[in-house]
C-alpha positions in Angstrom: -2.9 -110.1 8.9 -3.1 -108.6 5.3 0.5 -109.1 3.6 0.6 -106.0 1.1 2.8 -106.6 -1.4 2.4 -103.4 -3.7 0.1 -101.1 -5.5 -0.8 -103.2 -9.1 -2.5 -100.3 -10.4 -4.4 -96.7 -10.1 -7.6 -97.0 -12.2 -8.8 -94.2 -14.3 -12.7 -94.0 -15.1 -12.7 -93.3 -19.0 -15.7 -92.9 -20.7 -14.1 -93.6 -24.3 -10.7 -95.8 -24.0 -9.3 -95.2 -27.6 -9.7 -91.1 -26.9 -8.4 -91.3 -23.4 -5.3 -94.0 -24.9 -4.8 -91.7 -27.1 -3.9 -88.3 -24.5 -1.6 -90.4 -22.1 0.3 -91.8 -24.9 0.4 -88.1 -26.3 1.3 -86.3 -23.1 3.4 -89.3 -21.3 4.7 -91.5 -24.1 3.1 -94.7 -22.7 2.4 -97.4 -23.9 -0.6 -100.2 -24.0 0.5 -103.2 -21.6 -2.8 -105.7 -22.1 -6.6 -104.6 -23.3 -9.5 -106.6 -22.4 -12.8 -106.4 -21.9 -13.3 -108.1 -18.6 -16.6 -109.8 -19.0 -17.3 -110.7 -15.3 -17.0 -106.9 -14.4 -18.5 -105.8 -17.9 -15.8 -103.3 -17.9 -13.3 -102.9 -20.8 -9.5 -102.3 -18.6 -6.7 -101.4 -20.8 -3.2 -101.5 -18.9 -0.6 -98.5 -19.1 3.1 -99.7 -17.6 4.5 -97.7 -15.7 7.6 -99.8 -13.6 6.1 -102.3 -11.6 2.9 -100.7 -11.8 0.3 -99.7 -14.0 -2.2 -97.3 -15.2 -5.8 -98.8 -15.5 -8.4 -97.4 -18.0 -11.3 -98.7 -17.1 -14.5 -97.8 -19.7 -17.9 -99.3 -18.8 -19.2 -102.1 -21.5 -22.3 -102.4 -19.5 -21.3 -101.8 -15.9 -24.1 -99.9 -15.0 -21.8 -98.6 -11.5 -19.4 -97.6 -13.5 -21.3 -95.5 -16.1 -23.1 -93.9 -12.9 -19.5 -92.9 -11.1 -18.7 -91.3 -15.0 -21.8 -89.9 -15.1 -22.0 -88.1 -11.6 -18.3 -87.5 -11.0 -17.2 -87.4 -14.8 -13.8 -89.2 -15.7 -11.3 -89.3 -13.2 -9.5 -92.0 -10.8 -11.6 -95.1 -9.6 -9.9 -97.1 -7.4 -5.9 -97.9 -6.4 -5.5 -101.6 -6.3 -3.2 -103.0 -4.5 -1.8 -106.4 -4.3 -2.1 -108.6 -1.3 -0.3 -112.0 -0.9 -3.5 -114.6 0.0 -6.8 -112.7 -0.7 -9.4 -115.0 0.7 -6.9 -114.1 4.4 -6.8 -111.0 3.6 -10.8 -110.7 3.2 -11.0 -112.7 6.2 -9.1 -110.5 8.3 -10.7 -107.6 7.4 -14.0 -109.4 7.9 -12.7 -109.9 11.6 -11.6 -106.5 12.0 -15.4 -105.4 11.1 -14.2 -103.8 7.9 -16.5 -103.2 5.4 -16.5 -105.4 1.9 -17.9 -104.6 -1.4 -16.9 -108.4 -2.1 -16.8 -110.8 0.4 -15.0 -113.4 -1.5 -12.7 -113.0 -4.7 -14.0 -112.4 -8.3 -12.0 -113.0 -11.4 -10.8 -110.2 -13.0 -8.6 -108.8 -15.6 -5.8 -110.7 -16.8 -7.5 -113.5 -14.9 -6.4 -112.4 -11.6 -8.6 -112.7 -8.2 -9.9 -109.4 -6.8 -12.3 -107.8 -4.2 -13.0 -104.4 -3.6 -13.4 -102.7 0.0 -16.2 -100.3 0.8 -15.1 -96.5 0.2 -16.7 -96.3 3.5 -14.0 -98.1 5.1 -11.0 -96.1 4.0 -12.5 -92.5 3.9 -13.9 -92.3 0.4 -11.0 -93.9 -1.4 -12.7 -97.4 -3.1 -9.5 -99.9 -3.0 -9.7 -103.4 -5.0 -7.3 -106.4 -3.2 -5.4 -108.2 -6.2 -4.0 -111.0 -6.5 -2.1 -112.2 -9.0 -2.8 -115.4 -11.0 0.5 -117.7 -11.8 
């Protein structure tokens, strides 16, 4: 059993961080959370509040996926990430269930939180990360 607690984020796949910050806090007024350049995923994410949720620009520091998705689909959403309650159950289940992993145990990743990213395969196309929170 998967216990889904909410969506953390909606990522957005930027080439340029500083030119795509700059747009959303333009058009929408928001405002930078936490910026990071997540060294495990080679990936810089810069967090956009928005309620309990976020905004994720994600810009590729030598994520060679990453700069692939940008250059064959161009900047645009990524992933939605949601946050599960026990990750390493959660993966397990879905294991079980015959559900297709990207990850088949948790990485670290921003803000030092544990994640693992389901196969678009598995949920129509959609690419979803599990989160879970560090405390």
């Amino acid at each position: 059993m998967i216990k889904i607690k909410k969506i953390d984020h909606v990522a957005i796949a930027v080439r340029n961080t500083d030119e795509s910050l700059a747009k959303f806090q333009s058009v929408l007024g928001l405002s930078v959370g936490e910026r990071e350049v997540v060294a495990s995923q080679k990936t810089e994410a810069t967090l956009l509040p928005i309620g309990e949720t976020s905004i994720e620009l994600i810009e590729p520091k030598g994520n060679e996926g990453l700069a692939r998705y940008l250059d064959k689909k161009g900047p645009g959403i990524h992933h939605i990430a949601i946050e599960v309650e026990g990750i390493e159950n959660a993966l397990a289940a879905l294991k079980a269930a015959g559900v297709r992993l990207v990850d088949q145990e948790p990485r670290l990743g921003a803000r030092g939180h544990k994640v693992a990213f389901l196969h678009p395969e598995a949920t129509g196309g959609i690419l979803i990360e599990l989160v879970e929170p560090s405390h």
